[in-house]
N, CA, C and O atoms as CSV, one atom per row, in Angstrom:
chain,resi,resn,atom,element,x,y,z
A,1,UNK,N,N,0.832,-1.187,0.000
A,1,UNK,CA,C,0.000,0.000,0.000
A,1,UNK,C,C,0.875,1.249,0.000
A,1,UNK,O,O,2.046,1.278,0.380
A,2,UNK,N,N,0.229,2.191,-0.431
A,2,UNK,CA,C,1.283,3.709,-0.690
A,2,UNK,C,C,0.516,4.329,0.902
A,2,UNK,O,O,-0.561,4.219,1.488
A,3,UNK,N,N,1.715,4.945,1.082
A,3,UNK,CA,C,2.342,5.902,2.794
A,3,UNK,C,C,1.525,6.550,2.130
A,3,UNK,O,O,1.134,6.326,0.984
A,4,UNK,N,N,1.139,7.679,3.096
A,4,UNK,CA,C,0.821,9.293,2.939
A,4,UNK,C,C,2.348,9.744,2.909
A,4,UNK,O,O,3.276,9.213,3.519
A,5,UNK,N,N,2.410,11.214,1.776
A,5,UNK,CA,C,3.292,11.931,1.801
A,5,UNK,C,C,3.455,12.434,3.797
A,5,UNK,O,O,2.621,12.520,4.698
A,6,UNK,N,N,5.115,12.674,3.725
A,6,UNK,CA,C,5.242,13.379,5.280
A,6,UNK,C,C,4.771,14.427,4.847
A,6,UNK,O,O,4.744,14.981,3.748
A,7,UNK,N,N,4.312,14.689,6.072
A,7,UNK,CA,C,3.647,16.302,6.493
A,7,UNK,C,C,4.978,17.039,5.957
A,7,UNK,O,O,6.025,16.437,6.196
A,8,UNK,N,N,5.086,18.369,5.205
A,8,UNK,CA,C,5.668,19.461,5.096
A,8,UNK,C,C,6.264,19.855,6.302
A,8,UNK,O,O,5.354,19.883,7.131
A,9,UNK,N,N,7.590,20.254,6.960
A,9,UNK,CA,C,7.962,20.843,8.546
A,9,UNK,C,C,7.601,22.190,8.285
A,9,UNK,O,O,7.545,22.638,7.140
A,10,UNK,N,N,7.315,22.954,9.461
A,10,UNK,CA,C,6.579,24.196,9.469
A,10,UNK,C,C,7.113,24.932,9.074
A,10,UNK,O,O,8.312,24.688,9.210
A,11,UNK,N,N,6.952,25.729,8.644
A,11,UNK,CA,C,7.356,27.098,8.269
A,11,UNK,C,C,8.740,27.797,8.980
A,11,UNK,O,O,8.851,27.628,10.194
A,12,UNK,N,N,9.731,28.525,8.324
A,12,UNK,CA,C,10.915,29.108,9.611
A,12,UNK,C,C,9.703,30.219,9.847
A,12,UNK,O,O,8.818,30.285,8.994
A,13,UNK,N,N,9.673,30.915,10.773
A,13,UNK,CA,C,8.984,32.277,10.841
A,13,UNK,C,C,10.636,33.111,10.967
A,13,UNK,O,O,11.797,32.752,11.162
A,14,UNK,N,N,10.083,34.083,10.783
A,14,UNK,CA,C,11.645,35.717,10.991
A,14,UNK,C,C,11.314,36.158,12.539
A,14,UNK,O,O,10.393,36.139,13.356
A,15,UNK,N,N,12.531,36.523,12.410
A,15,UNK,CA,C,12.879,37.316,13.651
A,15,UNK,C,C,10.977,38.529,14.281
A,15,UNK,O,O,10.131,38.418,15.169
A,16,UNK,N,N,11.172,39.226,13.451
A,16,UNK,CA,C,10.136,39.635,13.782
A,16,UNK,C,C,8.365,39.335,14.082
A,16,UNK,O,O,7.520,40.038,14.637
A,17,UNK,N,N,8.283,38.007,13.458
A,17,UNK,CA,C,7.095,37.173,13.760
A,17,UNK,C,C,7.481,36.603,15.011
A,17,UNK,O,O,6.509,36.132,15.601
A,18,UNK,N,N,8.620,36.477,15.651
A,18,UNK,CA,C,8.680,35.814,17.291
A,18,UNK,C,C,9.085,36.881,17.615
A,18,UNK,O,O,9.818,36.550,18.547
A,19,UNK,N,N,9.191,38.375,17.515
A,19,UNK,CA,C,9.398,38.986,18.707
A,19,UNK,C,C,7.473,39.723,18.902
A,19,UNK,O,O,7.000,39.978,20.010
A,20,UNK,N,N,6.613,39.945,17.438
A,20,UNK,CA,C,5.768,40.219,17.940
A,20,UNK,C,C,4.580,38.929,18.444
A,20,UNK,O,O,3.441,39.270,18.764
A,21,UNK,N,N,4.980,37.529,18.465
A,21,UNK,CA,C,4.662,36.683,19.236
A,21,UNK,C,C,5.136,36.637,20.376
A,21,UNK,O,O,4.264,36.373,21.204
A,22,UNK,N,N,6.390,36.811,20.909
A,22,UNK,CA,C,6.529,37.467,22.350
A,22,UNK,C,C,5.560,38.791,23.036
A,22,UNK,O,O,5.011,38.677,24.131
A,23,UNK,N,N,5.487,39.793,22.349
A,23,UNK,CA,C,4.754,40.514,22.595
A,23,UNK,C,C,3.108,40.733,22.773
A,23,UNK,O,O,2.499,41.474,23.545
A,24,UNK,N,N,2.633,39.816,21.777
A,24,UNK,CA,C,1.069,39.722,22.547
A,24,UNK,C,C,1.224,38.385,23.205
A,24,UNK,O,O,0.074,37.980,23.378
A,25,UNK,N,N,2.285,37.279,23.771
A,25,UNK,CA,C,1.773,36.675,24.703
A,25,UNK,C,C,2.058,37.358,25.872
A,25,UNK,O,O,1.296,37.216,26.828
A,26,UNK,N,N,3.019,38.067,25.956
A,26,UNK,CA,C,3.159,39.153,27.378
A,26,UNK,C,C,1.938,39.765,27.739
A,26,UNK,O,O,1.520,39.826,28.895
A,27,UNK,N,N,1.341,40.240,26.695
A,27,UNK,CA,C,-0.082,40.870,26.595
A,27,UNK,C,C,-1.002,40.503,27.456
A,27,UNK,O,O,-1.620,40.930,28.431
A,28,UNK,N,N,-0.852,39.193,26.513
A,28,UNK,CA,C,-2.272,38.319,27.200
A,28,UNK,C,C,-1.746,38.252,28.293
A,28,UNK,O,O,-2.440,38.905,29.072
A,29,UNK,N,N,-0.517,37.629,29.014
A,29,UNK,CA,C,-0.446,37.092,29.990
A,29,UNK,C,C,-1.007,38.115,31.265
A,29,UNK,O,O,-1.401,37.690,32.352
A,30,UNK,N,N,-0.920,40.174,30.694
A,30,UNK,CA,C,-0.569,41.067,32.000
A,30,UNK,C,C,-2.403,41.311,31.576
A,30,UNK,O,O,-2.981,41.974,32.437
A,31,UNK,N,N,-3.042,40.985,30.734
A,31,UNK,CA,C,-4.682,41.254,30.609
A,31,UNK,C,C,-5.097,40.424,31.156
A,31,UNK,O,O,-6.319,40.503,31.290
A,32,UNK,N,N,-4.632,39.562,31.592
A,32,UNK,CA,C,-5.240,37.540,32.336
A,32,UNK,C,C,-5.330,38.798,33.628
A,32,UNK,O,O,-6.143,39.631,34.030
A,33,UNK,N,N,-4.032,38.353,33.931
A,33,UNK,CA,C,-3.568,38.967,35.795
A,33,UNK,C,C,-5.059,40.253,35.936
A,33,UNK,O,O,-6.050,40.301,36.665
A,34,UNK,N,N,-4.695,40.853,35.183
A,34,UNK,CA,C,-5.660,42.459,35.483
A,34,UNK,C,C,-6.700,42.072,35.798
A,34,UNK,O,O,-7.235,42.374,36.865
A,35,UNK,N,N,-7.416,40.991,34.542
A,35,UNK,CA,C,-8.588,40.557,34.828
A,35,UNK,C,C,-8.827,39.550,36.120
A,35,UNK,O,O,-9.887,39.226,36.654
A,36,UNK,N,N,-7.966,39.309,36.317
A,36,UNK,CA,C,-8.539,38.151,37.827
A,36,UNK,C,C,-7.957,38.917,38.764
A,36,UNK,O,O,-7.716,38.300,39.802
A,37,UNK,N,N,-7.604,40.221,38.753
A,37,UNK,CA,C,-7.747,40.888,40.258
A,37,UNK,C,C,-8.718,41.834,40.142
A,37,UNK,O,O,-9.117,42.412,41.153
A,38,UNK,N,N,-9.222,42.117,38.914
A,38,UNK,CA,C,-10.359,42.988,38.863
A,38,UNK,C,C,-11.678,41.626,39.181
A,38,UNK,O,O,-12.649,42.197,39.676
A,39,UNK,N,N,-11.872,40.549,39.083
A,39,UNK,CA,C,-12.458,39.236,39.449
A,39,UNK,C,C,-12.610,39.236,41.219
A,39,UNK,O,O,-13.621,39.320,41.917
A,40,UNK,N,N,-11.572,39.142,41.485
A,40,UNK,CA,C,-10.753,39.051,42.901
A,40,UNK,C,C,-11.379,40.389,43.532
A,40,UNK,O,O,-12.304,40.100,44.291
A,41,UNK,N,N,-11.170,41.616,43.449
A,41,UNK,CA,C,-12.050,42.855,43.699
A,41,UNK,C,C,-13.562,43.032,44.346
A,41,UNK,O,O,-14.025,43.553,45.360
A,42,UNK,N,N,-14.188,42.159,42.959
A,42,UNK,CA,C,-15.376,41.917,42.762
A,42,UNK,C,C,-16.278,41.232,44.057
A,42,UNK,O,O,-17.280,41.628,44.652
A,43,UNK,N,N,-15.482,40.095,44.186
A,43,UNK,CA,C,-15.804,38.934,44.691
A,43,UNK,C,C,-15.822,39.640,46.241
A,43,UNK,O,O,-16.833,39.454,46.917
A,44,UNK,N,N,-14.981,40.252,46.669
A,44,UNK,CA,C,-14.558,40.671,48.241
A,44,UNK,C,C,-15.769,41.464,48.746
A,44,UNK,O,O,-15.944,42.624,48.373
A,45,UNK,N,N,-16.573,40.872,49.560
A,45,UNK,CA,C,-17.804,41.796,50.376
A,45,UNK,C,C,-16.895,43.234,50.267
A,45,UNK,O,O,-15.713,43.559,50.153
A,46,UNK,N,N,-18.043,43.784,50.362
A,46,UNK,CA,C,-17.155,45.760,50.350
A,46,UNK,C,C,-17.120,46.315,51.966
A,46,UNK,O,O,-17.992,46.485,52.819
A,47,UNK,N,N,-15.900,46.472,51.932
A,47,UNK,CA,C,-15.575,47.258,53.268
A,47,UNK,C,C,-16.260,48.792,53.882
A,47,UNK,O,O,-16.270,49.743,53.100
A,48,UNK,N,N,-16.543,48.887,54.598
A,48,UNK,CA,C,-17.333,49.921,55.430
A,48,UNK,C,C,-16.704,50.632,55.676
A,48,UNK,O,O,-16.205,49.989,56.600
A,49,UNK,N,N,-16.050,51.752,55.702
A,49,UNK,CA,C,-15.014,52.432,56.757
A,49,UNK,C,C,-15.609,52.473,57.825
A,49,UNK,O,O,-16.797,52.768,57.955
A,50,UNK,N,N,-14.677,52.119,58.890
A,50,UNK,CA,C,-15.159,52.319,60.626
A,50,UNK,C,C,-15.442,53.849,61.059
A,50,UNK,O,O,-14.858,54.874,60.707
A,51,UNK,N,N,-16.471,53.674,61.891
A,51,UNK,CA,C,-16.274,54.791,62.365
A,51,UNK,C,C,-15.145,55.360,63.119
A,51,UNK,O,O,-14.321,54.463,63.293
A,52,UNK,N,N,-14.731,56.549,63.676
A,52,UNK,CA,C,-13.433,57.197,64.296
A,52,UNK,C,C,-14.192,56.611,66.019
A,52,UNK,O,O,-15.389,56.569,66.306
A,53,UNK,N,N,-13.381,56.353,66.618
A,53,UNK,CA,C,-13.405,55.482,67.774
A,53,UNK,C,C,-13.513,57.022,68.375
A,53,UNK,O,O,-12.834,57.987,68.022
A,54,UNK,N,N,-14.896,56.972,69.712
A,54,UNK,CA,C,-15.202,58.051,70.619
A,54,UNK,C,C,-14.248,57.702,72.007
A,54,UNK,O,O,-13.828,56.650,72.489
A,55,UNK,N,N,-14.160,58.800,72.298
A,55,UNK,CA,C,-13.300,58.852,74.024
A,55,UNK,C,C,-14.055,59.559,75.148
A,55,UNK,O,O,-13.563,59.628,76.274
């Protein structure tokens, strides 16, 4: 029986296709964080300020 041809190896990409693939995964990674402390925020019953303690 005949193989399948091998798969083609991927593509080289340039210098500049992995530095702006470095750059939006940094992205994503600091929009994740933001979003799960703006999550985290959310979630926390809201604090009262105390009143000033009488003497």
């Amino acid at each position: 029986m005949d193989e399948p041809p091998d798969p083609a190896p991927p593509p080289v990409k340039s210098e500049a296709q992995r530095a702006r693939e470095a750059r939006l995964a940094a992205a994503l990674r600091e929009n994740l964080r933001r979003r799960k402390a703006q999550a985290r925020a959310r979630a926390e019953p809201p604090t009262a300020p105390k009143p000033p303690a009488e003497d």
